[in-house]
C-alpha positions as CSV (number, residue, x, y, z in Angstrom):
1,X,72.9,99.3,63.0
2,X,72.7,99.5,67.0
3,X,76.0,101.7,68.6
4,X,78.5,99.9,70.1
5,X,77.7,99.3,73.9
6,X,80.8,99.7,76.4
7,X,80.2,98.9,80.5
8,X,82.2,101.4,82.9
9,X,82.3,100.1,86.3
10,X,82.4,103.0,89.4
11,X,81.0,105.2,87.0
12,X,79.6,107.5,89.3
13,X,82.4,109.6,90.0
14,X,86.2,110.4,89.1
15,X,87.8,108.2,86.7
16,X,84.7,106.2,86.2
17,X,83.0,108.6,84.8
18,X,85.3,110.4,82.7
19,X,85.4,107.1,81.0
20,X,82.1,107.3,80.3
21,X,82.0,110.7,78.8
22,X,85.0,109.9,76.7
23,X,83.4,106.6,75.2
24,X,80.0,108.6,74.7
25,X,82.3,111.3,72.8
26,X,82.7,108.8,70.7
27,X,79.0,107.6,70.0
28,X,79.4,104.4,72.2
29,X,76.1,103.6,74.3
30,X,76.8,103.2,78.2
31,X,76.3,100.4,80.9
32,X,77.3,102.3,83.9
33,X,77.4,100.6,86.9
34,X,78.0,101.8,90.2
35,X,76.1,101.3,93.8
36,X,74.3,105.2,93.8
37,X,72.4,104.5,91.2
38,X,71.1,108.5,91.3
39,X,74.5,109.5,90.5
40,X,74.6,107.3,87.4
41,X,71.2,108.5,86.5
42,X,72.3,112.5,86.1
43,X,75.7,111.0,84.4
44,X,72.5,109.3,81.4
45,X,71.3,112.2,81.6
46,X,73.8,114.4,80.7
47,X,75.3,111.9,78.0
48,X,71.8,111.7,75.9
49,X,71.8,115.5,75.9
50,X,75.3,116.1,75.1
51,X,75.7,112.8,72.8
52,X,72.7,111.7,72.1
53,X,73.8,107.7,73.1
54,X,71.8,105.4,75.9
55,X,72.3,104.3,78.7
56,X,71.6,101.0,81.0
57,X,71.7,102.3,84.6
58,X,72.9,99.1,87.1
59,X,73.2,99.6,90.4
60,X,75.4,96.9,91.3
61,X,78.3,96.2,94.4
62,X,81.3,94.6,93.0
63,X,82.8,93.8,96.1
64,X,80.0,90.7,95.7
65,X,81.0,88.1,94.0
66,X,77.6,87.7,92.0
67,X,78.1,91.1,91.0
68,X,79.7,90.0,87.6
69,X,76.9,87.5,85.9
70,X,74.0,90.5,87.6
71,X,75.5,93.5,85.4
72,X,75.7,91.2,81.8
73,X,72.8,89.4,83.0
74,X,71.3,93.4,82.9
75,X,72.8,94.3,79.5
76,X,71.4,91.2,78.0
77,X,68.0,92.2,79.5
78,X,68.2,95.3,77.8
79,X,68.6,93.4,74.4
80,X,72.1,94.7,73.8
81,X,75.6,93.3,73.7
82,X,79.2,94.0,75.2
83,X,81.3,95.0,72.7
84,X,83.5,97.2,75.7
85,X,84.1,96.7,79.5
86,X,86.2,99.5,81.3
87,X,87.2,97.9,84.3
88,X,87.4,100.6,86.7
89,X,84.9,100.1,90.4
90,X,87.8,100.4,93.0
91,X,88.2,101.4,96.7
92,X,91.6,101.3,98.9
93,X,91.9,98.7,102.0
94,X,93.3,101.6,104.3
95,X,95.2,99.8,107.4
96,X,98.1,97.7,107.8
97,X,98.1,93.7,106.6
98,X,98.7,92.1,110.2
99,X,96.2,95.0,111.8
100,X,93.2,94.0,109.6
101,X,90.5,91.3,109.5
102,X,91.2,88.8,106.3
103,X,87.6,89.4,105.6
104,X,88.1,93.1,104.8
105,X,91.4,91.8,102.2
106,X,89.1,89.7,100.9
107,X,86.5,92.2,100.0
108,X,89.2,94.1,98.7
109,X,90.6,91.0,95.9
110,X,87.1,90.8,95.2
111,X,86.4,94.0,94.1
112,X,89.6,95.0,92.6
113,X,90.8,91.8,91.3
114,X,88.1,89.3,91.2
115,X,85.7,90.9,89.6
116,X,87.6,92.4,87.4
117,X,88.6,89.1,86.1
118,X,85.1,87.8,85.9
119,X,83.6,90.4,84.0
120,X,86.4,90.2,81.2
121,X,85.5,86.0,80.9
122,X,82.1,86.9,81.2
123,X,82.3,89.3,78.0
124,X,85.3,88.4,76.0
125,X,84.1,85.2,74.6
126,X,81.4,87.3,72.9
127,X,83.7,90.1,71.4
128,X,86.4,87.3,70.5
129,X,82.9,85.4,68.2
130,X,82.3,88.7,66.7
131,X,85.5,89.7,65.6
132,X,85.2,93.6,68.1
133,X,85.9,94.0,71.5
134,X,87.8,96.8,73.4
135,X,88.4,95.9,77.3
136,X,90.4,98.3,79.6
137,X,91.9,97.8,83.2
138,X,92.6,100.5,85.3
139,X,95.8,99.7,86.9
140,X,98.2,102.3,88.9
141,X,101.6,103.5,88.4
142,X,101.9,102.0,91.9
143,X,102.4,98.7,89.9
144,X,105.5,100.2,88.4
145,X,107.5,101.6,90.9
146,X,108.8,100.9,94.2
147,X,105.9,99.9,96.8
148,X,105.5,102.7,99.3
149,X,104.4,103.3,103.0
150,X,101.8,105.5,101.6
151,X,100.3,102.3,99.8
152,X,99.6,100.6,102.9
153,X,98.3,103.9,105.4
154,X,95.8,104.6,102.4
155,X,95.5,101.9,99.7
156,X,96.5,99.2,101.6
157,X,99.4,96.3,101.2
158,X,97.7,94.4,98.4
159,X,97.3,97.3,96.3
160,X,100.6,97.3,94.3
161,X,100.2,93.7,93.6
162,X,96.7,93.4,92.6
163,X,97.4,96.8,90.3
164,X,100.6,94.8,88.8
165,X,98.3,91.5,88.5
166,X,96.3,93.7,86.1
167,X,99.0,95.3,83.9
168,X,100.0,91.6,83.2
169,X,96.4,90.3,82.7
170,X,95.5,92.9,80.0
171,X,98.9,92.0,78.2
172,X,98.7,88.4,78.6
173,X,94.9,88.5,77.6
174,X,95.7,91.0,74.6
175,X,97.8,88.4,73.2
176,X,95.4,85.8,73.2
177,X,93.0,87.5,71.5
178,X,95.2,89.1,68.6
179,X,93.9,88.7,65.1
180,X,90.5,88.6,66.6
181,X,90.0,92.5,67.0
182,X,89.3,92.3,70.7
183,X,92.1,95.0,71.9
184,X,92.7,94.9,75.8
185,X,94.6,97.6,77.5
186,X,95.7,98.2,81.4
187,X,96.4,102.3,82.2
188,X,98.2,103.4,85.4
189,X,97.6,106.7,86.6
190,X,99.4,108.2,89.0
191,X,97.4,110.6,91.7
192,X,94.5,111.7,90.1
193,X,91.9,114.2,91.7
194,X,88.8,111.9,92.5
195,X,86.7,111.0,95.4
196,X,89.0,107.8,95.8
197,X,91.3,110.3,97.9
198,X,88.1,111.3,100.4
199,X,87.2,107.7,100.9
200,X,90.3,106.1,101.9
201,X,91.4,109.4,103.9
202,X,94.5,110.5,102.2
203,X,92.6,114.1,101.2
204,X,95.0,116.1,102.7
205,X,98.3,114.0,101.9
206,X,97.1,114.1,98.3
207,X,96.6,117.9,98.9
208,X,100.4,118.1,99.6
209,X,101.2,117.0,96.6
210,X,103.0,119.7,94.2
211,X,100.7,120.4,91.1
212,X,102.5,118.2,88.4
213,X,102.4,115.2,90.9
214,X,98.5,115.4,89.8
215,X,96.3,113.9,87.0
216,X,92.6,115.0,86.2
217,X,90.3,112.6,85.7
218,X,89.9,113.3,82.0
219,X,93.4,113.0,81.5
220,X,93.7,109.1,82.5
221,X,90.0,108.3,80.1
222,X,91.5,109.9,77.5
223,X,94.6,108.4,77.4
224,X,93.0,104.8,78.1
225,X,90.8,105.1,74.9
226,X,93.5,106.2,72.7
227,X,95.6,103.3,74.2
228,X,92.9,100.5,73.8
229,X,92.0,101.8,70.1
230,X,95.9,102.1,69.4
231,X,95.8,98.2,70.4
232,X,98.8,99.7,73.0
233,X,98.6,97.3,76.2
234,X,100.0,99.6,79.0
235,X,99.4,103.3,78.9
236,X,101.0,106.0,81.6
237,X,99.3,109.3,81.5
238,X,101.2,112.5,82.1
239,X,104.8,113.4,81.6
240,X,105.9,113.0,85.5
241,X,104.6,109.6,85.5
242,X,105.6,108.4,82.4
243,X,109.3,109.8,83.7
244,X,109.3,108.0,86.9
245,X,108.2,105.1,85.6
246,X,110.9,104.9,82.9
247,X,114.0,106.0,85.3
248,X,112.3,103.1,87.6
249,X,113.6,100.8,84.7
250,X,117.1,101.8,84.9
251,X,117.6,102.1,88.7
252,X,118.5,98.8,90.2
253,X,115.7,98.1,92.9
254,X,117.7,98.9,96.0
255,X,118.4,102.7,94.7
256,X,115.0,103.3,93.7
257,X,113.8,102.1,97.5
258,X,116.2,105.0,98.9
259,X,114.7,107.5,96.3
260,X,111.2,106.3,97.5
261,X,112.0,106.3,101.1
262,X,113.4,109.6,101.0
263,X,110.6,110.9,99.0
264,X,108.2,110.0,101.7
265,X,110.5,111.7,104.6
266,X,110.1,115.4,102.5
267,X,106.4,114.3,102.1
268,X,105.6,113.9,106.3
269,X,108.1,116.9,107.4
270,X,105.9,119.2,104.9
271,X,103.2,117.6,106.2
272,X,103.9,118.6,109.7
273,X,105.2,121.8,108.8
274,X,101.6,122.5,107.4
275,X,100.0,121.2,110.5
């Protein structure tokens, strides 16, 4: 009996690929997909001598909107099936709303929402037919809390949304698909030590950050498996986050604006202090 096959988009670095290692743990073959395709050949590498499990290499740009139908169109190729999809590929839209071209926020939907959507109607049919399926959406604890000027200097304004578009995706989409063994789950992580940080040029706000503030990489995969196997729809890794997150619920909105406004004022006058 062929192993279960998962794809893990942005699989060549950071979160991406701790998924990857985390579902190999676990004797699941790998579609990784990514655009440098050399980085996703090392990560085969390594997983066939540490696991022993294959992998299809796809060198793919989700921020295209063919991108979906080219990486199962690849899979299929390779004779195998999709019985997991970590939705993961992501990059911030750095730059104020008003200040940007609508072509760069549309890039942006299209790779971190989009897509994301696509692949999951491309594969769940499939897993729904066949009674196993296991989809996860990397969300952020941004979707949870109060939106911050940080989100739009680094992320950019749409992030919160299309990250809270996701939670509710992967819980309305779980539901439809109970009783078929197809188990969908969104996790939001809050800062997480990754190469996200270097490309969107918050490096050395995210440096700043006191050491509890941060996630590793292995951290949020672990916690996303064990949340899409538990059949839980909405995981929070770490204690801090999962604090926040909860004392968000109790705080009526304007209170929890001050507390995040206030936050980022301690944030830029240590920042300048360390300048």
């Amino acid at each position: 009996m062929a192993r279960h096959l998962v794809i893990v988009t942005g699989a060549s670095s950071g979160i991406g690929a701790a998924f990857a290692r985390q579902f190999a743990s676990k004797g699941w073959d790998l579609a990784l997909v990514a655009r440098r395709e050399d980085r996703l050949r090392e990560l085969a590498e390594e997983m066939k001598a540490r696991f022993g499990v294959d992998s299809v290499i796809i060198a793919a740009d989700l921020s295209k909107a063919n991108a979906p139908k080219e990486i199962v169109k690849a899979v299929e190729d390779a004779g195998r099936q999709v019985d997991g999809l970590v939705n993961n590929a992501g990059a911030g839209q750095p730059g104020h709303f008003i200040e940007t071209k609508w072509t760069d926020q549309a890039r942006f939907l299209q790779l971190m929402v989009t897509n994301y959507l696509a692949l999951a109607h491309l594969v769940a049919p499939g897993m729904a037919e066949r009674g196993f399926g296991r989809i996860i959406n990397v969300s952020s604890v941004s979707a949870l809390l109060p939106s911050a000027n940080a989100h739009t200097r680094f992320s950019g304004t749409l992030y919160p949304g299309a990250k809270s578009l996701l939670i509710k995706f992967s819980e309305a989409l779980h539901l439809e698909l109970s009783g078929k063994n197809v188990h969908v789950s969104a996790v939001a992580p809050g800062y997480t030590w990754s190469e996200f940080h270097d490309v969107n040029g918050a490096r050395s706000t995210v440096s700043q950050m006191p050491k509890f503030w941060m996630l590793t990489a292995e951290e949020v995969a672990t916690a996303g498996y064990d949340a899409v196997e538990r059949g839980i729809v909405l995981r929070v890794p770490g204690a801090w986050y999962k604090f926040l997150t909860a004392l968000s619920k109790v705080l009526p909105d304007p209170v929890g604006r001050a507390i995040m406004r206030a936050q980022e004022k301690r944030m830029a006058a240590r920042a300048g202090a360390s300048q």
